[in-house]
C-alpha angles and dihedrals in degrees: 000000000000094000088063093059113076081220096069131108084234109137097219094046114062113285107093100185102138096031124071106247093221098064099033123112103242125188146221116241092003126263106252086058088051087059094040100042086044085056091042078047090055101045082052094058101042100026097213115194104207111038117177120190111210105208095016100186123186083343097247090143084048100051082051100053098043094086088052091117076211099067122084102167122028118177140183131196127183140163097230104077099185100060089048087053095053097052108043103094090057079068094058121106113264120216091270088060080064104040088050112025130191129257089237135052114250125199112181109200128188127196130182113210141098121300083223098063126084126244130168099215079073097061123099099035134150103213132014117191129208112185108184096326105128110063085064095062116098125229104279090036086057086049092055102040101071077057102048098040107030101024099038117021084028097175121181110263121021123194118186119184123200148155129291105217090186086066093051090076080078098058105075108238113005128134092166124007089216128049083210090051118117102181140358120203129216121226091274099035089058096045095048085058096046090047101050089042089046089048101046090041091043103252139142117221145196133198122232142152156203136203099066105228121236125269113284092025107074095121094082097060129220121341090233118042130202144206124202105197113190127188115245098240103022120253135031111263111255082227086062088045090051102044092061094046089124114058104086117162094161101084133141086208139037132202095264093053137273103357118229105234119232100241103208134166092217119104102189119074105299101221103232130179096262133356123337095240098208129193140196114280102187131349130191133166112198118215127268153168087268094070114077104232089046092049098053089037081061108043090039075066116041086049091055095048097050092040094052084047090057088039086057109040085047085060090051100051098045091056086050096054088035086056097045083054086051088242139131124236102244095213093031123088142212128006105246104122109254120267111267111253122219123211149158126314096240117190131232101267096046086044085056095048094045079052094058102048134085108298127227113270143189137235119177098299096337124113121205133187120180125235087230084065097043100057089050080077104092100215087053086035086061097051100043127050104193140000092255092065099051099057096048088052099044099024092100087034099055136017116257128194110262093264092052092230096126148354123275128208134166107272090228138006152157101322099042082059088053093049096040104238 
């Protein structure tokens, strides 16, 4: 919605146009990040795997929630096509998300299509969000919405931002604070409603808000008022899932061919004769540790860096030894004192458990470190549950001793002659 873009000419939001700045109520942060980083608080919170936004707009909320390591499927669907279109791209993965992947796989979906109209992909979700949708609906699309979101798709948690018209008195001059607005509740007009929709779909539901009102005014509540919606019971069955396989709306293709899409301005449900056929806009799934070749690109790493940091900090130790005996290392050159190497804070209890473990040995000119080692160190611990499976992932990456027992690498080489160990 356009109230949801700084850019708007929302009133509440940040373009003042029609209202003299100097007597707006202007908020900090806006309005439009406290609703987004409430919802980002609550998926915190709840960690919710699958996260659909109904009337996604310019997929600011999206773009937020994205970063979230819970979330495994996030989805927007929205009526206006273009603007999806537009922003897609700023949703794909950028070359950080591959050079650190995440620990979960996440496919972003959107679809363009109307939040009244019933598709299975959106079955089966944790969290649906609603920010400021709903004052946009007509009258029938209100009607239907209860039945599409809360009957059928029926996710677990369900938030739904709107106006407070009580708080509108306090902007001067506004009726509405959206051309495009049909209606604006007040505190009870809206909790009648949840109420009566939580009742009838078997939810529980509690009453929030953004948007803190100025001193002396408290009496009229947040400027933006929520609703949490939770399902009694938690989940959807997977039997009710399954039952409703078949009712898919959201297609790139129909039956009669490549469907021509239906390009409108309008960001609330278009009432059309029949049902509102919608299609993916844009899809992208971002690397992580669950995919095989990221996975081994990770660990092939992590492994060499923690290997060369032992390598070094042995040398170390052995020219300062060397230097308290009055002798100098054989194989090691030069007298300036090592660079000082900087690692990871461990705690007590992972210091205890590196201590434990295998230490580091030479033989000749060869440097070993056990795998048992290896995994004491917590960031290669977490990625590896056993010894067994670390060798059959790095064994064609990095050399390992006959037995298979550790890594080997030359004692010294090129660089340690360059930086006078």
């Amino acid at each position: 919605m356009e109230e949801n873009n700084p850019q708007c000419s929302s009133v509440v939001d940040g373009n003042f146009e029609e209202v003299p700045r100097e007597t707006a109520i202007q908020f900090k942060p806006p309005l439009y990040r406290q609703r987004y980083q409430f919802v980002k608080n609550l998926v915190d919170q709840h960690e919710p795997k699958k996260v659909a936004d109904l009337g996604c707009g310019d997929t600011s909320l999206l773009r937020l929630l994205k970063v979230n390591p819970c979330i495994e499927l996030l989805v927007g669907v929205d009526i206006n096509e273009d603007k999806l279109r537009w922003r897609g791209d700023s949703l794909a993965p950028f070359m950080g998300d591959f050079l650190k992947p995440r620990d979960l796989n996440l496919t972003i979906t959107l679809y363009h299509g109307s939040v009244v109209e019933r598709d299975s992909r959106l079955l089966g979700f944790d969290l649906i969000t609603c920010i400021e949708l709903i004052e946009h609906l007509d009258s029938g699309d209100l009607a239907r919405f209860p039945e599409v979101v809360f009957g059928y798709l029926s996710p677990s948690m369900i938030v739904i931002s709107t106006p407070n018209s009580e708080f509108n008195p306090l902007f001067p001059s506004v009726t509405l604070r959206d051309s495009d607005h049909k209606f604006e509740w007040t505190r009870m007009e809206f909790q009648t409603w949840a109420l009566y929709v939580a009742n009838r779909y078997d939810y529980s539901v509690e009453f929030t808000g953004v948007g803190e009102p100025p001193a002396g005014a408290e009496n009229v509540g947040y400027c933006t008022q929520i609703g949490i919606f939770q399902k009694n019971g938690g989940k959807a069955t997977e039997a009710c899932v399954s039952e409703q396989h078949d009712q898919h709306v959201y297609k790139a293709e129909n039956s009669s061919g490549p469907m021509t899409s239906v390009r409108v301005s309008l960001r609330y449900p278009l009432r059309l004769p029949g049902p509102l056929v919608c299609f993916k806009v844009f899809t992208t799934s971002y690397p992580s540790l669950q995919q095989e070749r990221f996975f081994k690109l990770v660990l092939v790493n992590e492994v060499s860096q923690q290997v060369e940091s032992l390598r070094v900090s042995h040398l170390s130790r052995r020219k300062e030894q060397d230097g308290e005996r009055g002798d100098k290392p054989k194989d090691i050159g030069g007298s300036k004192a090592p660079v000082p190497c900087f690692g990871p804070v461990f705690t007590e209890v992972e210091k205890a458990k590196i201590e434990n473990s295998p230490k580091p040995f030479c033989v000749g000119d060869k440097f070993f470190v056990p795998l048992q080692r290896l995994l004491a160190y917590p960031r290669l611990n977490r990625l590896c549950a056993n010894e067994e499976m670390m060798r059959s992932v790095i064994a064609d990456s990095i050399p390992l001793s006959s037995d298979g027992s550790a890594v080997v690498a030359d004692l010294c080489n090129y660089f340690d002659e360059q930086f006078e160990f």
